[in-house]
N, C-alpha and C positions, 0 to 999 in steps of 0.2 A: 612532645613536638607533634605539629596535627600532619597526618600521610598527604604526601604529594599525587597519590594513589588517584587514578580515574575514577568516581563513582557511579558517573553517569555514561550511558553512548548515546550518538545519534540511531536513532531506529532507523530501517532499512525498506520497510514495507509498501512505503507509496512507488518509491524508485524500481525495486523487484515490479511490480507491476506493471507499469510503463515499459523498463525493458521489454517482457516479455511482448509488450501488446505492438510495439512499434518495431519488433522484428528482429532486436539484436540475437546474435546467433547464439544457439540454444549454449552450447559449451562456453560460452562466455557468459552468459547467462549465470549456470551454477558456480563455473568458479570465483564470481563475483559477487552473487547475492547466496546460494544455498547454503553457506556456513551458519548464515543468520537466520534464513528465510525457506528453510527444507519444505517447510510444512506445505507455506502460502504457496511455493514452487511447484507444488503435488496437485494443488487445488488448481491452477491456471495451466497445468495441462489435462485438469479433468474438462475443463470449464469450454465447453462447445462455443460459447460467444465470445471468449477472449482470444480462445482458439482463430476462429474466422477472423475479428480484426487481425489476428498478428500475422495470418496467411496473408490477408489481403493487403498489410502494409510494407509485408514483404514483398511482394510484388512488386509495388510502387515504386520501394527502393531500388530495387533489378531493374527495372523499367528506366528508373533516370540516368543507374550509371552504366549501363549497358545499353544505350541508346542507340547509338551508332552500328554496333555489332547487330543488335536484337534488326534495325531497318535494313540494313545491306541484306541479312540472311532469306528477312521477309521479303524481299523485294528481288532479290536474285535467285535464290534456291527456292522460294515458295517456303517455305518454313515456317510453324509458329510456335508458337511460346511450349504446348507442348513437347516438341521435338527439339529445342534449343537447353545444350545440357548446364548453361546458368539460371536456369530458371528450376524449380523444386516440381518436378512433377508429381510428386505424391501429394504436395499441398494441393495443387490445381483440380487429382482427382478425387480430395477427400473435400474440399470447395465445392466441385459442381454433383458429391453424393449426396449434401445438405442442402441442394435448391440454388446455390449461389453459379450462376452460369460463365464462364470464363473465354474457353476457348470459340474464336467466331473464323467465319472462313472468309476468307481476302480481308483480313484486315491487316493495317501497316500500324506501327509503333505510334501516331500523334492520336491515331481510336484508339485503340489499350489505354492511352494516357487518358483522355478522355470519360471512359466507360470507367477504370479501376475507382476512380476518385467517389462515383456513386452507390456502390455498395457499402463503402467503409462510412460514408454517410447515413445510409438505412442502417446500418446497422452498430453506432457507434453508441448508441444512448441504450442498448441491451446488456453493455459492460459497467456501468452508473453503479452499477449495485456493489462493483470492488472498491468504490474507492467509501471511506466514510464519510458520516452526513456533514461534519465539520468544516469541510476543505469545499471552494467554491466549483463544483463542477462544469460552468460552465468552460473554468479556464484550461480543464483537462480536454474536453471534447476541442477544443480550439486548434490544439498540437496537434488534432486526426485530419480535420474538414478545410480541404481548403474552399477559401470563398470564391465565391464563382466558378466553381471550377467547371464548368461547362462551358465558360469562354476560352477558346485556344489562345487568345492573350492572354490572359491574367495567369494562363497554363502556365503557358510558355515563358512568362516574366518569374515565376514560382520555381520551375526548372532552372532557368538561369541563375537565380537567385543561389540552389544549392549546390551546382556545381564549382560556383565560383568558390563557396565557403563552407561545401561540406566537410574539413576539419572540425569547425565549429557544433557539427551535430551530432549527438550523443553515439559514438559508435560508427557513424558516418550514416544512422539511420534516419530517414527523413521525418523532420516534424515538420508544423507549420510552424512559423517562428520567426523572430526577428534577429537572425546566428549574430554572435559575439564572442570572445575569448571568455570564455566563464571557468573554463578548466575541465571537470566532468561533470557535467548536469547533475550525473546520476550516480555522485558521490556517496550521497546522503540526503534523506527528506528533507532535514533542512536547507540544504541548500537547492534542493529540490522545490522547495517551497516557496524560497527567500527569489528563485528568478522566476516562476513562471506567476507569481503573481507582482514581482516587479515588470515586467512584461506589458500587464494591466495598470501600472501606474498604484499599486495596492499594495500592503504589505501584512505580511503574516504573524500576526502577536503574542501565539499561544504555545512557548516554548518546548508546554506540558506535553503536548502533540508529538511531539519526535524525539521528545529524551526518554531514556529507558535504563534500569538500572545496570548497570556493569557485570558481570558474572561475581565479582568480589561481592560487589554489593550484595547481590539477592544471595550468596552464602552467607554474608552475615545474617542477615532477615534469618534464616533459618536457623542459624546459630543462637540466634536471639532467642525466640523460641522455643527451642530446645531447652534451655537454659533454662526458662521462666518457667515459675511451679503453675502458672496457670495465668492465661492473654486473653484478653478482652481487645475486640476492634471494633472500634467507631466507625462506619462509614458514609459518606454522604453518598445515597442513591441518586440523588437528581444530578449529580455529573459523572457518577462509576457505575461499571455494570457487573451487578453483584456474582452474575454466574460468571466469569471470567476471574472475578477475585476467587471465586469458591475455588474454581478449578485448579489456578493458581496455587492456593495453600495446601489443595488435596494429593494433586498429581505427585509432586518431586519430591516431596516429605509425608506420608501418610499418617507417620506419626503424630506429630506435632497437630495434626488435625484435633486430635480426639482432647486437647486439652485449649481449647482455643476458640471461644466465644463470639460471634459476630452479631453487634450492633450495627443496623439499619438505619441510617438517620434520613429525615429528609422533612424539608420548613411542610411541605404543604400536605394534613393529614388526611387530603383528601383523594392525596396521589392516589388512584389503583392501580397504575402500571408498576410502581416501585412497590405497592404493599404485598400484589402478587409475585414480585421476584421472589421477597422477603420470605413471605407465607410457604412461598413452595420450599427455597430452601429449609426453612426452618423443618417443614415435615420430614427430610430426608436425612437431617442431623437435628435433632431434638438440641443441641446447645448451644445451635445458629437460633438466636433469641431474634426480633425486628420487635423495633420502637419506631416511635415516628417523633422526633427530636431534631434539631437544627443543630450542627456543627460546620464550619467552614473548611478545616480538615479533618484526618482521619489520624487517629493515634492508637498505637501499640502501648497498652501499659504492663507491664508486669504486675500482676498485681490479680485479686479475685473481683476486684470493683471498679467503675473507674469515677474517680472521684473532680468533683471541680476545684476540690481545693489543693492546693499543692503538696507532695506530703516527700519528705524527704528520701524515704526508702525504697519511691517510685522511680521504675527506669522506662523511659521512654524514648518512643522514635515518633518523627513526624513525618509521615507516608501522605503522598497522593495516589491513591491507585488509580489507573489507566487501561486498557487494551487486556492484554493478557500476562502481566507482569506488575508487578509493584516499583514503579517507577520513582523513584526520591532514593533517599539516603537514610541510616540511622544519625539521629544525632550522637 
């Protein structure tokens, strides 16, 4: 009877992202994404330009729904954003230590609104580099910039907008956006994927992008392995990257390395981006072999050879590697 067993999950990595950059609060943060997402979590508080959008979109957020309180205080007490205790003063002073200027003197909440929307602009295409080349960037910078935003209408129609229905945003964090009942944006990539480029009228076709193997799964893969007197892997370089697979089969099982073969494949012999992955790894483990051969996927044979023809005594898997995991299933 075949297992009703999950093989595959949704991956977690674009959404962690976004959280972080659009200001959901940190502790919700990890307890939502760092079970999956520890590592990438480490890097985007190293990361000084994810850093800065996420202060300054925090702001934003403060700024719309603390509107009323943030003008009374300015306008009565003389008060600003530093000295008003909803607002994150360590952000504001670790902000204007990096050149980014904040606090200004007599000004009232509709400047703030105003001024905050231009920096997150200069500086929102410095974070391009987190997301991968695959995913349409421009529809990610779209959720930071609002348009226009120097006209206090279009402002002010933007504010209205998410008061009336910030349930609808991810955390009650402000995007730019068209809010709807979606559920949680930032569920899962794919659905992460599936509205912000339905959004654009566009739709996202490449499954392979946000599935990832189950933990059952990839303990089989090593189990497989294990098992086998000796694994030869095919792999096509022109859509996987070979040092993520290397690292992949090295790190969690060190053993299994040392009997375990990697074919190189890739249609055009003239590639050197792919023959130098190949080349290097191979210097580093002499039994990472690189050919330059065409396959459409990648297979696990058991086996000392891998043969085109079919041979009974071969056990095989049919893998697509991915990111930094072996994302498919054993057959």
């Amino acid at each position: 009877m075949q297992s009703n067993r999950n093989v595959t999950v949704d991956t977690k990595e674009l959404v962690t992202t976004i959280a972080y950059l659009i200001g959901v609060k940190k502790h919700i943060v990890e307890k939502c994404f760092d079970a999956e997402c520890h590592e990438l979590l480490q890097s985007l508080y190293a990361s000084q330009p994810a850093t800065i959008i996420r202060y300054l979109c925090k702001m934003r957020t403060t700024l719309f729904l603390k509107y009323k309180k943030t003008d009374i205080e300015m306008r009565n007490n003389l008060k600003n954003l530093h000295t008003l205790e909803w607002y994150d003063h360590e952000n504001i002073k670790q902000l204007e230590d990096w050149g980014i200027p904040v606090i200004k003197a007599n000004y009232r909440f509709e400047k703030y609104m105003l001024d905050i929307n231009k920096p997150i602009a200069n500086h929102i295409d410095a974070v391009a580099s987190l997301f991968p080349d695959w995913i349409e960037w421009s529809y990610i910078r779209k959720l930071f910039v609002i348009p226009h935003y120097n006209n206090p209408v279009a402002l002010k129609r933007e504010f209205e907008k998410y008061m009336k229905s910030k349930e609808f945003y991810p955390f009650q964090c402000y995007i730019y956006w068209t809010p709807y009942d979606c559920g949680s944006m930032l569920m899962s990539d794919r659905k992460f994927l599936q509205i912000i480029y339905g959004l654009h009228h566009d739709s996202f076709e490449d499954p392979s992008k946000y599935r990832d193997a189950a933990e059952e799964t990839k303990n089989s893969i090593y189990s497989f392995l294990r098992d086998s007197f000796r694994t030869v892997i095919a792999v096509d370089c022109e859509n996987s990257d070979v040092y993520k697979l290397y690292a992949t089969l090295v790190y969690p099982q060190q053993p299994v390395i040392f009997k375990t073969s990697l074919f190189s494949t890739s249609k055009k012999k003239k590639d050197k981006t792919n023959s130098k992955r190949c080349k290097s790894i191979a210097a580093r483990r002499s039994m990472f072999i690189a050919i330059m051969l065409r396959t459409i996927d990648a297979f696990v044979v058991s086996s000392l050879f891998v043969s085109s023809r079919p041979r009974p005594n071969l056990r095989f898997a049919r893998l697509n590697f991915r990111s930094t995991s072996i994302r498919s299933v054993l057959s």
